[in-house]
C-alpha positions as CSV (number, residue, x, y, z in Angstrom):
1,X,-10.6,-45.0,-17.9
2,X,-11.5,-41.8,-19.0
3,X,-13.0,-41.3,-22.7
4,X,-12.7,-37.6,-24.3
5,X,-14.8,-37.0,-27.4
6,X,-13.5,-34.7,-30.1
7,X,-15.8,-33.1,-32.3
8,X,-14.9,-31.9,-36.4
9,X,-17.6,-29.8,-37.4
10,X,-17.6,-28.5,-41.4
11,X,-19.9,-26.2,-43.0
12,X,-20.3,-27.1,-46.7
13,X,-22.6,-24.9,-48.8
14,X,-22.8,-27.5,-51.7
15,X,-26.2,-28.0,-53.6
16,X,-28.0,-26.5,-50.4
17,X,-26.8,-29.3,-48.4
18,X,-24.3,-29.5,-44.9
19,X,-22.4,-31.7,-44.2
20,X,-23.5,-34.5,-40.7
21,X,-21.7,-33.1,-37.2
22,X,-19.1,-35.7,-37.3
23,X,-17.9,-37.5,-34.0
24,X,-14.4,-39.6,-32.7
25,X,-13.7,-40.9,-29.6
26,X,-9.9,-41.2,-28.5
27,X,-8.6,-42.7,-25.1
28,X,-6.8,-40.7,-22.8
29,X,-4.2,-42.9,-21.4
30,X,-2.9,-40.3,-18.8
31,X,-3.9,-41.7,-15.3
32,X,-5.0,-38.6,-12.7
33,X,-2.9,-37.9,-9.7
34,X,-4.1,-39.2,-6.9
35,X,-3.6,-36.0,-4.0
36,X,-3.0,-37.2,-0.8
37,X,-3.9,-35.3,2.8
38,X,-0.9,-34.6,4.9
39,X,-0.4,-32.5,8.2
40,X,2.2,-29.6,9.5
41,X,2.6,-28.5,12.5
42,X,3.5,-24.6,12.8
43,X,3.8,-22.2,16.0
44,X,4.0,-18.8,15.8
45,X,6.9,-17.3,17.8
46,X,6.2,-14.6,20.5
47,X,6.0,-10.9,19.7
48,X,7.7,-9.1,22.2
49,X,7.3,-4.8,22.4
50,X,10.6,-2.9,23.3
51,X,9.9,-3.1,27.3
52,X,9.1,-7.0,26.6
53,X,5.6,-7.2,26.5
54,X,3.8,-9.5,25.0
55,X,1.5,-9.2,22.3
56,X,-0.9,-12.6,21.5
57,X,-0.8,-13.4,17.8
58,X,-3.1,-16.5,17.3
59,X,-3.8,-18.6,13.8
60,X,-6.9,-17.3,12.9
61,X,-10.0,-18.9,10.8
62,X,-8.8,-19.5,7.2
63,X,-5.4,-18.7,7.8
64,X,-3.0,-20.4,4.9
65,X,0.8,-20.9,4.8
66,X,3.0,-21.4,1.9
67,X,5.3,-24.3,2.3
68,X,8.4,-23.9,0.0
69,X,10.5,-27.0,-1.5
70,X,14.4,-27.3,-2.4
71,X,13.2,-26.6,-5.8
72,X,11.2,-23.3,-4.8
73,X,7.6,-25.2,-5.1
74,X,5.1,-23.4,-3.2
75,X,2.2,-25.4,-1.7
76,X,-0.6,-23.6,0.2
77,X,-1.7,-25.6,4.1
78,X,-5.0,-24.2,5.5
79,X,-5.3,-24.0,9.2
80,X,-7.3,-26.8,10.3
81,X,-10.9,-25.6,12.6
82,X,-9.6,-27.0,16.0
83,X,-6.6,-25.2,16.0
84,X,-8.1,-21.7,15.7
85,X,-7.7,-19.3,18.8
86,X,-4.1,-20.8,19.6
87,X,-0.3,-20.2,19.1
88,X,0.6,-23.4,18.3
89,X,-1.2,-25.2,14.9
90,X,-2.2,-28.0,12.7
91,X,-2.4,-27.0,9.1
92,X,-3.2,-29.7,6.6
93,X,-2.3,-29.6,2.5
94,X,-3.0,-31.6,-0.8
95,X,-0.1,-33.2,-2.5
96,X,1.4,-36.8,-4.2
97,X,3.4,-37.1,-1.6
98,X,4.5,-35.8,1.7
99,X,6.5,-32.7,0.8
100,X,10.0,-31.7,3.1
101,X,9.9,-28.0,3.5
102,X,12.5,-26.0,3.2
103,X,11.0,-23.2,4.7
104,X,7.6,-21.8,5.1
105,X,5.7,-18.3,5.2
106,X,2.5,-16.7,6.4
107,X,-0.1,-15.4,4.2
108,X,-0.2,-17.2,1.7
109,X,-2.8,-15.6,-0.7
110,X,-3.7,-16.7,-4.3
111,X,-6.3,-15.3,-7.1
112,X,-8.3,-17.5,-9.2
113,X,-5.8,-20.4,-7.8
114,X,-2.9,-19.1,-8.7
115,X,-0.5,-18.2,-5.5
116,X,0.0,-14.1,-5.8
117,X,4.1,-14.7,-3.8
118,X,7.0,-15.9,-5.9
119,X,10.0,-17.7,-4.6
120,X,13.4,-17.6,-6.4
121,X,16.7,-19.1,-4.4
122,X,15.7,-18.2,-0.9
123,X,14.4,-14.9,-1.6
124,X,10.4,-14.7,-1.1
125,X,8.5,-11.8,-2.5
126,X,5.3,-10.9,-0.8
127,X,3.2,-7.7,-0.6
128,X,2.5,-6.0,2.8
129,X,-1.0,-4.6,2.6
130,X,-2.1,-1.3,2.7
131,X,-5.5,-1.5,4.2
132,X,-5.5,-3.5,7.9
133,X,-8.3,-3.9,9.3
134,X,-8.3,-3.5,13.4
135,X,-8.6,-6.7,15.3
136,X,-12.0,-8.0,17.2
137,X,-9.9,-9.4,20.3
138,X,-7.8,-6.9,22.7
139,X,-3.9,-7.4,22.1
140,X,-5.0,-9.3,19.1
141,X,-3.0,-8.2,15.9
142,X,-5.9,-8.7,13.0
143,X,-5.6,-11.9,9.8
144,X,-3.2,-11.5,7.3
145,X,-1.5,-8.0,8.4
146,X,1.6,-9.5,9.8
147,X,4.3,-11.3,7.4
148,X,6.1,-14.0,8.7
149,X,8.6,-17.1,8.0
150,X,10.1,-20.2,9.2
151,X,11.7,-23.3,9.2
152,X,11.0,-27.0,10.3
153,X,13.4,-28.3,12.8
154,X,14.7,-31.9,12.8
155,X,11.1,-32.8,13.9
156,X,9.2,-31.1,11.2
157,X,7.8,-28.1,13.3
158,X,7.7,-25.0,11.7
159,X,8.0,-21.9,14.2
160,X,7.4,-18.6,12.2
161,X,8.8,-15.3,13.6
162,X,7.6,-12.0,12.7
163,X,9.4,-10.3,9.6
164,X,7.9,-6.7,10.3
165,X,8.0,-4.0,12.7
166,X,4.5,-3.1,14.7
167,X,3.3,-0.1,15.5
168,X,1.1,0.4,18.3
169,X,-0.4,3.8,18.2
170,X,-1.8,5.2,21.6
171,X,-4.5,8.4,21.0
172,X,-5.3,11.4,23.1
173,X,-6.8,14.7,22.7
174,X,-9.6,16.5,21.8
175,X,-12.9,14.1,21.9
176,X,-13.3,12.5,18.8
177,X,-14.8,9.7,17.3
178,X,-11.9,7.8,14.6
179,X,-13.1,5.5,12.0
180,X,-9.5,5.1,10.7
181,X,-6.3,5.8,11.2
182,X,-3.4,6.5,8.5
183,X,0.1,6.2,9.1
184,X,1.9,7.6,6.1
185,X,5.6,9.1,5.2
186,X,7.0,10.6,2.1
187,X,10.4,8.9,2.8
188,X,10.0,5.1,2.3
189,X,6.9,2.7,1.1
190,X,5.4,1.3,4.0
191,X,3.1,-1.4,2.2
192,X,3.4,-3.2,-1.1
193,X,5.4,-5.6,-2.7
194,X,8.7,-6.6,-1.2
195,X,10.8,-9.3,-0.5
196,X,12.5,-11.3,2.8
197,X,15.6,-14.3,3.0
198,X,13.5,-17.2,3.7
199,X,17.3,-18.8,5.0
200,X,17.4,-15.9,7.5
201,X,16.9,-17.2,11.2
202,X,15.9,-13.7,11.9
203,X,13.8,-13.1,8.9
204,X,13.1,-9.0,7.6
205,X,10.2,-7.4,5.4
206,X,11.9,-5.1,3.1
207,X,10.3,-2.8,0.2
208,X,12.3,-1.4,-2.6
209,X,13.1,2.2,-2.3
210,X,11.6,5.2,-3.6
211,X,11.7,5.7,-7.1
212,X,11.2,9.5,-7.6
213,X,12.1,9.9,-11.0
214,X,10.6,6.9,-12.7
215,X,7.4,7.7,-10.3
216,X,7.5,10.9,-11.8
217,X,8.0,9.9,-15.4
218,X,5.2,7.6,-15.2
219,X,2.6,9.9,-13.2
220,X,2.7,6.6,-10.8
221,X,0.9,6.9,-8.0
222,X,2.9,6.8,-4.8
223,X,-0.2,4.7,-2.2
224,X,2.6,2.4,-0.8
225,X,3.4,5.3,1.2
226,X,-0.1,4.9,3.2
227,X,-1.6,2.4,5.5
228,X,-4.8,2.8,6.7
229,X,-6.1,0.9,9.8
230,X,-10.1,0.6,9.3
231,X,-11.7,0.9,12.4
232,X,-14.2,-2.0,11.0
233,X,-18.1,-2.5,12.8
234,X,-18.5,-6.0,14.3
235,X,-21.7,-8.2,15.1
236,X,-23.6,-5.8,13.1
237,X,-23.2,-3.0,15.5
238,X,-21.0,0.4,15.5
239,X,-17.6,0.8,16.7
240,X,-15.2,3.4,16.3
241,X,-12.3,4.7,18.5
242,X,-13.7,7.1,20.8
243,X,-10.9,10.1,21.3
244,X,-10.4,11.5,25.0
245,X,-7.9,13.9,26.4
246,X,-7.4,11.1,28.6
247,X,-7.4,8.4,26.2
248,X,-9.2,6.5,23.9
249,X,-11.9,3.7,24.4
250,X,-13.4,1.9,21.7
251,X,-17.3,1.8,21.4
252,X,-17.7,-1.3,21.1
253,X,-17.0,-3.6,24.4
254,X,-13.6,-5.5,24.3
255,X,-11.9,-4.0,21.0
256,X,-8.4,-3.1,22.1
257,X,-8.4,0.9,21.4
258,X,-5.0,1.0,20.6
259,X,-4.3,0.8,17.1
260,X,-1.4,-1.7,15.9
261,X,0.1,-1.0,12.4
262,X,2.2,-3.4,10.6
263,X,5.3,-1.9,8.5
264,X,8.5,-2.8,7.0
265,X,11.3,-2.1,10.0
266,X,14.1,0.3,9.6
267,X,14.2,4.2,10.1
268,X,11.6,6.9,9.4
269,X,12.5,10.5,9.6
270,X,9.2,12.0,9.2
271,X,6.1,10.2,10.0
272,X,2.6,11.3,9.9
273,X,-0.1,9.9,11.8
274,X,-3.7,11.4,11.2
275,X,-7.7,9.9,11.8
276,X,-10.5,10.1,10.0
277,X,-13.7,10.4,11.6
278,X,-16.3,13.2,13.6
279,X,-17.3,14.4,16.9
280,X,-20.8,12.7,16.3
281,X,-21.6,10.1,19.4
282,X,-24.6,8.7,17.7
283,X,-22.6,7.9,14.4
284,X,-25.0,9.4,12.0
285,X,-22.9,11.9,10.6
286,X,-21.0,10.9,7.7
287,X,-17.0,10.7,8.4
288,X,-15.2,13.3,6.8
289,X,-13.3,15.3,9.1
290,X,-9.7,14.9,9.2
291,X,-7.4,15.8,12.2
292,X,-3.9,15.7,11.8
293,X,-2.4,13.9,15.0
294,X,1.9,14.1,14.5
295,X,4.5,14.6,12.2
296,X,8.0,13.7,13.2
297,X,11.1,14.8,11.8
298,X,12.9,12.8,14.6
299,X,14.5,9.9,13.5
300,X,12.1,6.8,14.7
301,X,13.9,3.7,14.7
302,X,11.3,0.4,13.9
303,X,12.6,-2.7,14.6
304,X,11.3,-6.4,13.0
305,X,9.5,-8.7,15.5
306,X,9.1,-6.0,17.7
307,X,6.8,-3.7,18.9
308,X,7.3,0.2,19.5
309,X,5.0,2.6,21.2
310,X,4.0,5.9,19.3
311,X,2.2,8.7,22.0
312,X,0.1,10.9,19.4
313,X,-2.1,13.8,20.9
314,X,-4.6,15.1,18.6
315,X,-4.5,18.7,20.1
316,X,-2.8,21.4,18.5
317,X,0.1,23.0,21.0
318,X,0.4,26.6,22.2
319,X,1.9,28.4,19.3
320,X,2.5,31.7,18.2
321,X,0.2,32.2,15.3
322,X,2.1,34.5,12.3
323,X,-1.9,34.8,11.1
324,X,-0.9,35.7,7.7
325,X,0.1,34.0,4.6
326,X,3.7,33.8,2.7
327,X,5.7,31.7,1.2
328,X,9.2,32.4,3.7
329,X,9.0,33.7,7.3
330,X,11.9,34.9,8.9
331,X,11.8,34.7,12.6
332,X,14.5,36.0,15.6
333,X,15.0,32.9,17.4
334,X,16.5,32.2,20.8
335,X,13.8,30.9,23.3
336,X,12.6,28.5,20.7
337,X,9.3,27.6,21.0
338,X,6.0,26.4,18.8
339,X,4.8,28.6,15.7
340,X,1.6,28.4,13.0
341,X,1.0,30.5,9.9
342,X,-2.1,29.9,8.0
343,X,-1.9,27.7,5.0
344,X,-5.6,29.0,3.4
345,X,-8.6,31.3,4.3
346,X,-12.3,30.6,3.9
347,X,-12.6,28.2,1.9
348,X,-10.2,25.4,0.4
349,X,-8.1,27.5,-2.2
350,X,-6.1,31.0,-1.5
351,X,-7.9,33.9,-2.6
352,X,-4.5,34.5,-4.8
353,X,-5.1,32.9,-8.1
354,X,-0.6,32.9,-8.3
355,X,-0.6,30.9,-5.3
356,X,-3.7,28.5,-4.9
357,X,-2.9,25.4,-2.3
358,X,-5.8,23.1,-2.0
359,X,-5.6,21.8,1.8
360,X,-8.1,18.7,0.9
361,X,-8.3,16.0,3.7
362,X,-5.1,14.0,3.4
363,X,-2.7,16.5,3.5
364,X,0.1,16.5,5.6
365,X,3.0,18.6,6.2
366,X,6.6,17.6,7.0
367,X,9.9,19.0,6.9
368,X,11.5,18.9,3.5
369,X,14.9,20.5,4.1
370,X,17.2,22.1,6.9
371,X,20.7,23.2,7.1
372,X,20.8,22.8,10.7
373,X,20.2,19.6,12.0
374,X,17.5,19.6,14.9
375,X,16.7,23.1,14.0
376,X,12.8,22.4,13.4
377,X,10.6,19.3,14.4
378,X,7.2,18.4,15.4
379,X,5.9,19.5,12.0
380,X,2.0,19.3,11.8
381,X,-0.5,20.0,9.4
382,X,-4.4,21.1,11.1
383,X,-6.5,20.6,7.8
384,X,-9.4,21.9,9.9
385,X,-7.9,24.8,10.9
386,X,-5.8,25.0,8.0
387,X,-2.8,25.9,9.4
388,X,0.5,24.3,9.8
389,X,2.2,23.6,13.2
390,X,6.1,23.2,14.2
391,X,9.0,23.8,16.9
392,X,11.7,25.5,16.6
393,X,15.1,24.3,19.0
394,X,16.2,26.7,21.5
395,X,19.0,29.1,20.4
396,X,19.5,27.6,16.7
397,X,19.7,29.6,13.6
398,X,19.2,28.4,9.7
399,X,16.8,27.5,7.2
400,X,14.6,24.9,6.6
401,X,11.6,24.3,4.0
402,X,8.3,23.1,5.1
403,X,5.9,20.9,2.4
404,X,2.2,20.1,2.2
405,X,2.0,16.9,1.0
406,X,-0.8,14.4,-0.6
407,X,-1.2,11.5,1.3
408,X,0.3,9.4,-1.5
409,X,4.0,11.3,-1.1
């Protein structure tokens, strides 16, 4: 049995003199829990893309569940080594005795021991992240990006189905070499915290919606409008995604080259995708260009579990170029057709000191507001060229407002 010792230490000034470190021992009657080692068995259910192809997602090294109790009691299962590379798993946890799930959830993630997701009823909330990192393996989606959940069946196997939409992202244009890759909107957060019904048998990722005013009020940043994919280096050795008109490759043998982006499902009227890299082949040059690849005012519809294909060409279209800068253009429309005007000259600021715009890298532009529906689209902002790209339909007339935006809304 376990002995604690308590020490009472007083400091007496008294004649010159302290008083002896005194000592007590007292008995600690409280027996330790004994943790037992128990096993789960989890699958992961098939991703399928729109035209039902399949997309592999495998446990991966370290993966962790969170298995969740009647009570809401969250215990973390680690993937064991043998099952790594497969679809179907063995995870093993720690606990007094052998725990009936409820339901279950992939990541679980904690800091300093303490699990970072929450469970109250059925509702889970779990953050999405912001920063995913682009998979070694070809049709491989990379650890910890997706969020999923489950339930055992009347054997104990968990299957856990995919509570997000996917993005795959397919590059072509101009040769350039991408070290990441930002999909971004000013409509909705696409990473963060959010929450999913763990009693769902079709389980959904959903963030809370845009706050303007009390993001205003409180100068908070808007980042969960972001997610970057990092092009990562592997085995010590470059990669990037090399940019053709015909396509893109990745540098680095076997790396799928096109990019999959995990994000809440549901609709997104204006979605920007840009990349972040240089037309340097030998990867000396530091990565600091940015090329603006497509902003849609379309309605995109992004559906959980599956997978939707986005085409983005990095080249700018044939436009007519107004040349000059304004604030309001007013063009005779009835062929339609792509236009430009230039959003800065020279260097980063107007030469105006009434109207300075700083085009920094980042920026984005997408179409605020139109009184005819359809009446603009394809709004693009080249941060190189420092002008801003759109379309206008064929024989409609109106008005419609055109923002540069940060990249955090």
């Amino acid at each position: 049995m376990k002995k604690i010792l308590y020490f009472s230490i007083a400091a007496l000034a008294v004649a010159g003199c302290a008083k002896e470190l005194q000592t007590t021992e007292v008995e600690n009657t409280q027996e330790p829990k004994v943790l037992n080692t128990y096993t789960i068995t989890a699958g992961i259910d098939a991703v399928k893309a729109n035209l039902d192809e399949d997309l592999n997602v495998l446990w991966q090294a370290k993966d962790s569940i969170g298995l969740v109790d009647a009570n809401g009691v969250i215990t973390p299962a680690v993937l064991d080594e043998g099952s790594v590379g497969k679809s179907s798993g063995t995870f093993t946890y720690q606990a007094e005795a052998e725990i009936e799930a409820a339901y279950a959830y992939y990541p679980y993630t904690s800091t300093g021991n303490v699990c970072n997701q929450k469970v109250e009823g059925t509702t889970l909330t779990i953050s999405l992240a912001a920063s995913q990192n682009m998979s070694m393996d070809k049709a491989c989606i990379s650890q910890n990006n997706l969020i999923m959940a489950g339930k055992p069946d009347v054997d104990g196997k968990i299957t856990f189905k995919n509570a997000c939409a996917i993005a795959r992202i397919k590059l072509s244009g101009k040769e350039n070499y991408a070290r990441r890759v930002y999909l971004q909107t000013p409509d909705k957060k696409v990473s963060g915290e959010g929450t999913l019904d763990l009693s769902s048998d079709a389980p959904v990722f959903v963030t809370a919606p845009v706050d303007e005013v009390k993001e205003v009020a409180t100068s908070a940043k808007l980042a969960q409008r972001s997610t970057a994919v990092v092009v990562n280096p592997w085995n010590g050795s470059d990669n990037r995604l090399h940019v053709t008109p015909e396509g893109t490759t990745a540098t680095q043998e076997g790396v799928d080259p096109d990019v999959y982006v995990v994000l809440p499902a549901g609709e997104y009227t204006n979605l920007c995708i840009e990349t972040l890299g240089n037309t340097d082949p030998s990867a000396t040059a530091a990565a600091t260009a940015v090329d603006l690849a497509k902003t849609s005012s379309a309605t995109l519809t992004f559906n959980a579990g599956k997978i939707r294909t986005v085409n983005v060409c990095l080249d700018n279209p044939a436009a007519t170029d107004f040349g000059k800068r304004a604030n309001c253009f007013l063009i005779e429309n009835t062929d339609g057709g792509n236009y430009c005007f230039t959003t800065a000259a020279g260097g980063t600021n107007y030469e105006d000191s009434k109207q300075k715009i700083v085009t920094k890298s980042g920026y984005y532009a997408s179409l605020l507001w139109e009184d005819v529906q359809g009446l603009v689209t394809n709004v693009r902002n080249d941060a190189i060229g420092k002008k801003i790209y759109f379309t206008l339909a064929e024989g409609k007339k109106g008005n419609a407002v055109i923002a540069l935006r940060a990249r955090d809304g």
